[in-house]
N, C-alpha and C positions, 0 to 999 in steps of 0.2 A: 504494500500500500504506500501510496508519493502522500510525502507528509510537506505540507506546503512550508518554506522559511518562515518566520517571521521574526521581521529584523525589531526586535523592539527594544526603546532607550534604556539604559539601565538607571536604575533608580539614583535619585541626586543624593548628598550625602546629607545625614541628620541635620548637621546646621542648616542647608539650606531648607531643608523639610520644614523645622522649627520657623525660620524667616517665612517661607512661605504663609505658613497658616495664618500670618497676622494679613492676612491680603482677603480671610476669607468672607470677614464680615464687609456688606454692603453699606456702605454711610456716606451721604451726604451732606460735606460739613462744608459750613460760609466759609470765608476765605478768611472772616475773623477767629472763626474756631479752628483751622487747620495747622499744624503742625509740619512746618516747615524743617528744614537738615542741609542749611549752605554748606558746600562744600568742594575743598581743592585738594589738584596732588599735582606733588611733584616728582617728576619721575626722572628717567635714563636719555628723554628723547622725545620726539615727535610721533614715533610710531607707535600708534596703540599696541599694534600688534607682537611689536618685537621687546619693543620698548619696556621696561618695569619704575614701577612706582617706586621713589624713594622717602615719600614721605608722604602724609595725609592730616587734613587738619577739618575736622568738621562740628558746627554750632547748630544750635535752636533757635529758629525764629515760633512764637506763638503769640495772640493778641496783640500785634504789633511791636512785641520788644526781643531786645534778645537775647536770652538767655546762657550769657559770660558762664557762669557756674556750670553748665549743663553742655561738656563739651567734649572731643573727642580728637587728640594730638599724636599720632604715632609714627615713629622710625623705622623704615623697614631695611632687613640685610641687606645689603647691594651684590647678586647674582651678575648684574653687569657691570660696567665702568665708565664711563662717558668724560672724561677729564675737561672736554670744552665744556660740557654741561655745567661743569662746578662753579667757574667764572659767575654763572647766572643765578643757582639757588646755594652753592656754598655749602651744600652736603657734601661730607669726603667719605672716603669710604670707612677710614679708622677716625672715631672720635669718643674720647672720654668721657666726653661729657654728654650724648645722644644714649638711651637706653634702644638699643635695635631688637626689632622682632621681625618673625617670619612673615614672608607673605602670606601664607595662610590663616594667621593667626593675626594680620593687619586687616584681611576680608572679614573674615570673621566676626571681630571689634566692628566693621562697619556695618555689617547686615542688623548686628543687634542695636545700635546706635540709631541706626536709618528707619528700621522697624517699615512700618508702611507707610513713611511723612512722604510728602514731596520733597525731590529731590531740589537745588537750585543751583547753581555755576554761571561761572562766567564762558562762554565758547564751551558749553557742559557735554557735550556731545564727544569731546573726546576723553573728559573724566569721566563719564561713564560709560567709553569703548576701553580705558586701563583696565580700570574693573571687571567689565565684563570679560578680556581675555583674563584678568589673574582667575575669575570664576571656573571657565572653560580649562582651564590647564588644572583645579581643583575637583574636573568631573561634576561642576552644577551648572544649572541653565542660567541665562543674563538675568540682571534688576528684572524686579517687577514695578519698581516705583515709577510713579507718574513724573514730570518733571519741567521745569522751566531755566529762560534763558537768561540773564540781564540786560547780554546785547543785543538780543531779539526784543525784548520790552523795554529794555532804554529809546530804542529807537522807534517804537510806538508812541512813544512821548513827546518827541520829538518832530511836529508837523512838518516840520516847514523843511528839515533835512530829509524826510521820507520824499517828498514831491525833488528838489532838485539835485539830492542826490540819492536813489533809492537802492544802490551797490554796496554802498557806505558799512564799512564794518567795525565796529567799535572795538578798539582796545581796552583793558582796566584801566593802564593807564590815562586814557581819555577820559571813561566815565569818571576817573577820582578829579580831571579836572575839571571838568561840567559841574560836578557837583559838588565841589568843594569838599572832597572826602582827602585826610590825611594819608601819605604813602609809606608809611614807614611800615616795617615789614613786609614790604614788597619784595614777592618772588618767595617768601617762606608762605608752606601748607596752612598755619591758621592764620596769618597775618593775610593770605588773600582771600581769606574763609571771612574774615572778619569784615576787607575792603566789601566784598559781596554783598556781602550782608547788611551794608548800611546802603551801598547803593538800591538793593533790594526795594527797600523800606521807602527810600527816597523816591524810587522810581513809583512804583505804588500810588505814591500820596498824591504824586502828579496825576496818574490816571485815574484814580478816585477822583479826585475835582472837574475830569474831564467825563465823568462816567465811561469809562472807556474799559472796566475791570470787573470779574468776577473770578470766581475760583476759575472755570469752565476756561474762560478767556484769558486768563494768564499761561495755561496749560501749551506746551508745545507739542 
């Protein structure tokens, strides 16, 4: 008797099991009660794919404040080396003073941290293409978290650059200068976790007075 293949996924491992099940319940919450997780990394390089995270730094936004106490800082081993890299975020590979942990165990921290908030970055698209390959090389499936952009919604705020020049793509650095946001700790994981996170807010307030926002319409 022809016993048909069947190619099926092997099951993701407990942690992600665990992060999953916070996705199970159904709720719709205002965008005042949602529970936001700005967040940055810094890594080996440009390429998601090759590339590894060298650092990650992630906060709470809820009820419009942000939650400094309630945050999430970690060093990861460095599997690669990028030495031009260093010039830019100043992670070396030996330091005394950085406590290092595995990638694994830097995912890990972050599923439980991230829980089912929306996600928020700046050019987030590719902090959550690191992640999803550290995921993928751990044998689990990508985020499940919903997520948003600052320079996609900076630039909704922004009428009059949307009309002549609608290519335009914001740097951090730009937005800290449009909005008067301080740069220190630029280029380290919570110091741009932090920039974010004010821009966030700021962007926000402007499209609330333009009725321009809701949970739904911040979403990318």
């Amino acid at each position: 008797m022809h016993i048909p293949f069947i190619n099926k996924k092997p099951d993701p491992p407990e942690f992600y099991k665990e992060y999953a099940r916070k996705f199970s319940e159904t709720t719709s919450p205002t965008l005042e009660d949602t529970r936001f997780v700005v967040f940055d990394t810094e890594t080996t390089g440009v390429n998601a794919r090759k590339d590894r995270m060298l650092s990650l730094g992630a906060l709470e936004i809820k009820n419009n404040e942000i939650k400094i106490a309630n945050s999430l800082e970690v060093y990861i081993e460095q599997e690669l080396f990028n030495e031009e890299a260093v010039a830019i975020h100043g992670i070396l590979r030996q330091n005394k003073n950085q406590i290092k942990i595995t990638e694994e165990e830097a995912v890990k921290q972050f599923l439980l941290f991230a829980g089912n908030s929306v996600l928020v970055g700046h050019h987030v698209g590719f902090d959550i293409a690191i992640i999803n390959y550290a995921l993928k090389r751990l044998g689990a499936p990508k985020l499940k978290n919903k997520f948003t952009d600052t320079s996609v919604l900076f630039k909704r705020s922004v009428h009059l650059v949307n009309i002549t020049n609608p290519d335009k793509v914001y740097s951090l650095d730009e937005l800290c200068e449009a909005l008067n946001i301080s740069k220190n700790d630029r280029h380290k994981a919570m110091g741009d976790a932090l920039i974010t996170a004010l821009a966030f807010l700021k962007i926000l307030t402007r499209l609330k007075s333009s009725k321009k926002t809701s949970l739904k319409k911040i979403l990318i």
